[in-house]
Structures are given as C-alpha cells and as structure tokens.
C-alpha positions in Angstrom: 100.0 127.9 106.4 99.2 124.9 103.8 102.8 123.6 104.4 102.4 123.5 108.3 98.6 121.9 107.6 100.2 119.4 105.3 102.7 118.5 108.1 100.5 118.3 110.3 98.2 116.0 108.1 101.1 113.5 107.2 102.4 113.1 111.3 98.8 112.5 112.1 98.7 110.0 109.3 102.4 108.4 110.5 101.0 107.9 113.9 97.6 106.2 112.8 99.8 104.2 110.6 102.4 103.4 113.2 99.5 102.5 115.9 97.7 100.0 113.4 101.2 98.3 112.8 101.4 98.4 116.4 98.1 96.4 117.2 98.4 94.2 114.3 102.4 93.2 115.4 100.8 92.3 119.3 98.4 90.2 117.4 100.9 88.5 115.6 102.5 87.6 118.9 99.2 86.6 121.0 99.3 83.1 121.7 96.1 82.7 123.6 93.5 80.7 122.2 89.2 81.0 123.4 87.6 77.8 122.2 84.1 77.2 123.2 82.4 73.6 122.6 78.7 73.4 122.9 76.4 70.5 122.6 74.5 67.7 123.9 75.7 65.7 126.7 77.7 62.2 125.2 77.8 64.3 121.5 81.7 64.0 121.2 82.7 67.2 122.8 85.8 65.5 124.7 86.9 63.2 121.6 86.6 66.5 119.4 88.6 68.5 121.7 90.9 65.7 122.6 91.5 64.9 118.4 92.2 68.8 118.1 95.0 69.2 120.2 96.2 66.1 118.6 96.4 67.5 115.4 97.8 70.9 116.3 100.3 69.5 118.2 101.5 67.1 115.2 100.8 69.9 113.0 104.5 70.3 111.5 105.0 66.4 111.1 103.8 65.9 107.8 101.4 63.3 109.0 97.5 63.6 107.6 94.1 63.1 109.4 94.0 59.4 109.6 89.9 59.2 109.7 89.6 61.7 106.4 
C-alpha cells in the first residue's frame, strides 16, 4: 500500500509541477502589455507615453536616454 500511495504522491506532484511550468512558459510568451496613465489634464501624459515607446522601440540600439 505505501508504494502505490508514494506513486500516487509523486504523479500528483509531476502534474502540479508540469502545470506551473505550463503557466509560467505561456507567460513567457505573452506579448500584451496593460499600461494605464493617470493624471491632470496638460501633465505630460502624451509626451510620457510618446518617450516610452521611443525608448522600447530603440531598446536594443545601444543608445541611452538623452534627457538623463
């Protein structure tokens, strides 16, 4: 009986273990993005959001933020 428990113990374990590397593998190839910009009207939400996109799209240049 402990042999058959034990088994049963490990394939339960192999299947949580396989699930979690499951979810963490469709994470891994999620590319959707939920940005939310708050603030006052004429605070720089635009010219933030404008300057991000910039900088993840020139992200693999090399280049540095050219305000900081």
């Amino acid at each position: 009986m402990t042999i058959s428990s034990n088994s049963l113990f490990t394939s339960n374990k192999f299947g949580q273990l396989k699930q979690k590397a499951n979810e963490l593998f469709a994470r891994t190839i999620d590319q959707n993005i939920s940005l939310a910009i708050t603030g006052l009207s004429r605070s720089g939400k635009t010219a933030f959001i404008t300057s991000l996109v910039n900088q993840l799209l020139n992200e693999g240049s090399g280049t540095k933020l050219s305000f900081f």
